[in-house]
N, C-alpha and C positions, 0 to 999 in steps of 0.2 A: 540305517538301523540294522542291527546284526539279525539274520533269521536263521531261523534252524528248522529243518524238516526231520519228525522223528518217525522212522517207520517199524511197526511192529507186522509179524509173520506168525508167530508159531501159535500152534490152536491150542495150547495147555491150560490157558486162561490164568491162574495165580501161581501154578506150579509149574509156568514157565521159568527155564534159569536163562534165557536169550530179551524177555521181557525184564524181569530183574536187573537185567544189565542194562539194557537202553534207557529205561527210568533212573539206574542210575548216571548215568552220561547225561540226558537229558537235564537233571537236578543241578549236574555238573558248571554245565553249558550255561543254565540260567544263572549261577552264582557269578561265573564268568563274564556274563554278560548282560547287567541291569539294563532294562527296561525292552533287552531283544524279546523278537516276535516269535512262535511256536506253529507250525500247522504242523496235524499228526494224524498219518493216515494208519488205518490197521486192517492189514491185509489177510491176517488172519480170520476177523470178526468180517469182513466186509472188502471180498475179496474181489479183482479185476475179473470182469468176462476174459478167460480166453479168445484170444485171435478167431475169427473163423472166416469164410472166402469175404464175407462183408468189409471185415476189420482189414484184409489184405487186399484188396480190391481199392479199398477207400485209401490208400496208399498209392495205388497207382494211375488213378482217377483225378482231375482236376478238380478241386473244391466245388465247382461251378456247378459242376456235372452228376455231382454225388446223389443217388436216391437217398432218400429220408433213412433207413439204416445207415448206411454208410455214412450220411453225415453225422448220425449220431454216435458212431464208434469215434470216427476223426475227432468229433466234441470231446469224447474222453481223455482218448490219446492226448490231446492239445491240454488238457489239464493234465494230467499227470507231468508230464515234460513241462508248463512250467512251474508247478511244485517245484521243480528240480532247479529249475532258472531262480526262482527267488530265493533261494536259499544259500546260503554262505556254508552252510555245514549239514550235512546230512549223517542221520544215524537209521540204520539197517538193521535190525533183529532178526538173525540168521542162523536157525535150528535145520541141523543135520536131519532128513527124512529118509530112510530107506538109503544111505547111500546116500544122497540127493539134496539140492534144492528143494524147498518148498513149490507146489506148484505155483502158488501165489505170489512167489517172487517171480518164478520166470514169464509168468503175465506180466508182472510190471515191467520188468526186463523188455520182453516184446514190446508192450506198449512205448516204450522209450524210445526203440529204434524206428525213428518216426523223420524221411527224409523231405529236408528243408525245416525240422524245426530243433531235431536234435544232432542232423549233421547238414553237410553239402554231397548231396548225391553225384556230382559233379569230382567235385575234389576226394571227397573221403573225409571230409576235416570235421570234425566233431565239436561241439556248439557247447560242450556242457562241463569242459574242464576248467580247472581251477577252483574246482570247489574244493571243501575238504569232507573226506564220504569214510565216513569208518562205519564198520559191520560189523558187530558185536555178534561173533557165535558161538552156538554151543554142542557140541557133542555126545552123544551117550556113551560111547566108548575112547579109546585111542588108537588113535591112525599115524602117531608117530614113525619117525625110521626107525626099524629094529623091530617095532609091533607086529604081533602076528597078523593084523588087518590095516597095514601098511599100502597106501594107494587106495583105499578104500572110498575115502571120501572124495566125491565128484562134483561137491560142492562149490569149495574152496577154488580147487582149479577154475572150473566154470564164468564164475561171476567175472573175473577181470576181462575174460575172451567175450565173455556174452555184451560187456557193457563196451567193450573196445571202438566200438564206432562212435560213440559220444566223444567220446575223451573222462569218461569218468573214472578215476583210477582207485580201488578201494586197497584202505587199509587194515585188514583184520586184527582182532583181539578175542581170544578163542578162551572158550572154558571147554576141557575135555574131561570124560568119566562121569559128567551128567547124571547118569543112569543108573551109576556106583550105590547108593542109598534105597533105593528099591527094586534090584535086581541082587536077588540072597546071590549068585552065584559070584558078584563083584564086589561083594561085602570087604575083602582084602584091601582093595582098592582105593576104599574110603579117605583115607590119609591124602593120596594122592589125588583124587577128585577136589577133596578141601584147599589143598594147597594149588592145582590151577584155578579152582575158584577166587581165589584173595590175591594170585598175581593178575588174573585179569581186571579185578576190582580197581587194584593198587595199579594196573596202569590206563584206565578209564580217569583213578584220582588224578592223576599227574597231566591228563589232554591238556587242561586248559591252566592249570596250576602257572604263576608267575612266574619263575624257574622253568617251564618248558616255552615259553610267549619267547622271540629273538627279540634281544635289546633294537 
């Protein structure tokens, strides 16, 4: 039975446009796919402890050996990684912060990189690909080439290097000028914020559409 992992980040709460889109992907997936199963974490509302010498210790500790902290970070870890295992398709709700990642992605991100259950510390070989992991984000402004704040975002870059030891390889689908609508000084903009918006829509419609499935 097909599953899907849907993850939410950004703290906007309704006036998320990274939220907006994963429910719509989510909506998508289930049409997609009668009777698949859903787990949906929200890391924005209920966000990972960051790493601390506990969580990183418990890493290089044998299970055996672990004090009570540290097994209880490991407990986590071990769940979050296999969220990731069961799932067939993951979706990622990923809001531009400061430049930046969410910090609550890059906790999950650390949590992930978790050796012997999400790679081989040995080989380097990564335990977690083959899924399919799209990350729906969103932008406040444009970081396009040619934009005056071009390379700006540190986001995008990041996440494939950050997830590289798994084997998880993301595909994004970006809404950018976000911010266009209540920020008077990008009121210009509007037209164009509208229009990334309905092609990111319009290609979330088409993921799982019959027409995109290989005969």
């Amino acid at each position: 039975m097909a599953h899907l992992l849907h993850i939410d980040s950004s703290i906007q709460g309704d006036r998320s446009i990274s939220r907006r889109l994963t429910a719509r992907a989510a909506a998508a997936w289930r049409a997609a796919h009668p009777g698949g199963t859903v787990t949906y974490r929200d890391l924005g509302g209920d966000p990972l402890p960051h790493l601390d010498h506990l969580g990183v210790l418990a890493r290089g500790v044998p299970p055996q050996r672990h004090t009570p902290a540290q097994a209880a970070s490991w407990a986590l870890t071990e769940q979050v990684v296999d969220e990731v295992k069961r799932a067939d398709t993951i979706l990622l709700g990923f809001p531009l912060y400061n430049f930046g990642a969410p910090s609550s992605v890059k906790s999950w991100v650390d949590h992930l990189i978790a050796p012997g259950l999400s790679y081989d510390p040995g080989t380097r070989e990564g335990f977690l690909g083959g899924r399919e992991f799209v990350v729906l984000a969103s932008r406040g402004g444009g970081y396009g080439a040619g934009t005056p704040r071009e390379g700006w975002d540190h986001a995008g870059p990041w996440l494939p290097h950050g997830l590289a030891m798994t084997g998880l390889k993301p595909r994004f689908i970006t809404a950018d000028l976000t911010l266009a609508e209540v920020e008077p000084a990008m009121s210009a903009l509007i037209p164009l914020a509208a229009e990334s918006l309905a092609a990111a829509e319009r290609e979330i419609d088409g993921l799982w559409s019959p027409a995109s499935v290989p005969a």
